[in-house]
C-alpha positions as CSV (number, residue, x, y, z in Angstrom):
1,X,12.1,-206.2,1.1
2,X,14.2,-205.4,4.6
3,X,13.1,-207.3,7.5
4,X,12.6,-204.2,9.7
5,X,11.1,-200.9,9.3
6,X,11.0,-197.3,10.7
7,X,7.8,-196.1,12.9
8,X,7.2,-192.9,14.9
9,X,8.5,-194.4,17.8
10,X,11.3,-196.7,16.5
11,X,11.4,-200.3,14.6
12,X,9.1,-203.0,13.6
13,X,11.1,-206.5,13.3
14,X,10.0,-209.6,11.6
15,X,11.4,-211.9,13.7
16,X,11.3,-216.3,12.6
17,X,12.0,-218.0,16.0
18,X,13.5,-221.1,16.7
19,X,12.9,-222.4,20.5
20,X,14.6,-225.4,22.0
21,X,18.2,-224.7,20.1
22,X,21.3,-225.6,21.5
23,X,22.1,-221.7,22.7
24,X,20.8,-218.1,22.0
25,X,21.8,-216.3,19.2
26,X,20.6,-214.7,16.2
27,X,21.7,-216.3,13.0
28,X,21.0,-214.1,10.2
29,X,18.2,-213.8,8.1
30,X,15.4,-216.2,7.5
31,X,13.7,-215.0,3.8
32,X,12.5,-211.5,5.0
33,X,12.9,-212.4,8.4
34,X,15.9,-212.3,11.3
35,X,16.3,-216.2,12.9
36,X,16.5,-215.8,16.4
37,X,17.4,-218.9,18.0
38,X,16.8,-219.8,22.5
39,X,17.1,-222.6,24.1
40,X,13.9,-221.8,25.8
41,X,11.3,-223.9,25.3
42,X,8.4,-222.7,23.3
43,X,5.5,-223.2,26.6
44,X,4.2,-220.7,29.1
45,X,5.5,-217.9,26.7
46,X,9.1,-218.8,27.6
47,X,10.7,-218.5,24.5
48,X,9.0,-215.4,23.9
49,X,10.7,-214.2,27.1
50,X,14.1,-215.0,25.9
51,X,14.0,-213.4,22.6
52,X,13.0,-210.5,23.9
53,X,16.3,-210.5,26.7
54,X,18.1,-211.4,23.8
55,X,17.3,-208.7,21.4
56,X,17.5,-206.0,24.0
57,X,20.8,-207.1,24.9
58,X,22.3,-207.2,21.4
59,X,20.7,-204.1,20.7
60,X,21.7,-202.3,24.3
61,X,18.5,-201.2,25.4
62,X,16.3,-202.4,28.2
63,X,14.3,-205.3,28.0
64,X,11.0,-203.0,28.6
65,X,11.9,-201.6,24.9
66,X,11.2,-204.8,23.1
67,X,7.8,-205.9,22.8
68,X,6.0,-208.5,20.7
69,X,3.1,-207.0,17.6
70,X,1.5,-209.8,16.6
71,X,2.8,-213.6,16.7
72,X,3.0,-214.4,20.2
73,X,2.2,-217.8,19.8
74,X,3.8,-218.7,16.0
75,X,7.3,-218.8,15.2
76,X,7.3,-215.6,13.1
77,X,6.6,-212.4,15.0
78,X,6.7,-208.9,14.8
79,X,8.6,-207.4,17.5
80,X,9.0,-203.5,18.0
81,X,11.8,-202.0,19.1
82,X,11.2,-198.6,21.2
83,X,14.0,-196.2,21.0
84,X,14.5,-192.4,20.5
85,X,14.6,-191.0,17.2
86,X,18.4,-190.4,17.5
87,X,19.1,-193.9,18.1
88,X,16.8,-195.4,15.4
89,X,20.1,-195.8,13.0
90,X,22.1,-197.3,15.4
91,X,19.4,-199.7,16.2
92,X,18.8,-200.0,12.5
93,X,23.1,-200.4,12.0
94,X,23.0,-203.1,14.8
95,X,19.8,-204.9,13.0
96,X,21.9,-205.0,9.7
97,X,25.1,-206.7,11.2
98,X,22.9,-209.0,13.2
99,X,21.0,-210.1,10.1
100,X,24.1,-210.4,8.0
101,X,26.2,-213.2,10.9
């Protein structure tokens, strides 16, 4: 099973976060999920803030384009990714690499 899918208005993500590493990055997959790693800590939602600069900045769209689904206060999320249908395979390309480093 892929750790992303397609919707109407772009992606849905499973996301398995790890707050408090040693620097931001996203390290492949995590069983059906991408492992996004901050150095965030995980209070007052500030982890949550990084992975979502994080992902819109690997992904090259505005911060306001990544949003959290469900998770907000668990280490695995769902995160949507907003984006016009024409860039939904890029995105999706970009997911791919990212989930393969």
């Amino acid at each position: 099973m892929p750790f992303y899918t397609a919707s109407p208005q772009g992606l849905i993500v499973n996301i398995h976060l790890q707050p408090g590493a040693s620097r931001d990055l996203v390290s492949g997959l995590h069983g059906e999920a991408l492992k996004v790693r901050v150095t965030a800590p995980p209070a007052e939602g500030r982890a949550n803030r990084a992975l979502i600069r994080l992902l819109a900045r690997e992904l090259g769209l505005p911060p306001s384009a990544v949003s959290i689904l469900a998770g907000a206060s668990s280490r695995n999320k769902k995160i949507r990714i907003l984006c016009p249908p024409e860039r939904i395979n890029t995105v999706a390309a970009t997911l791919e690499k990212l989930g393969q480093s």
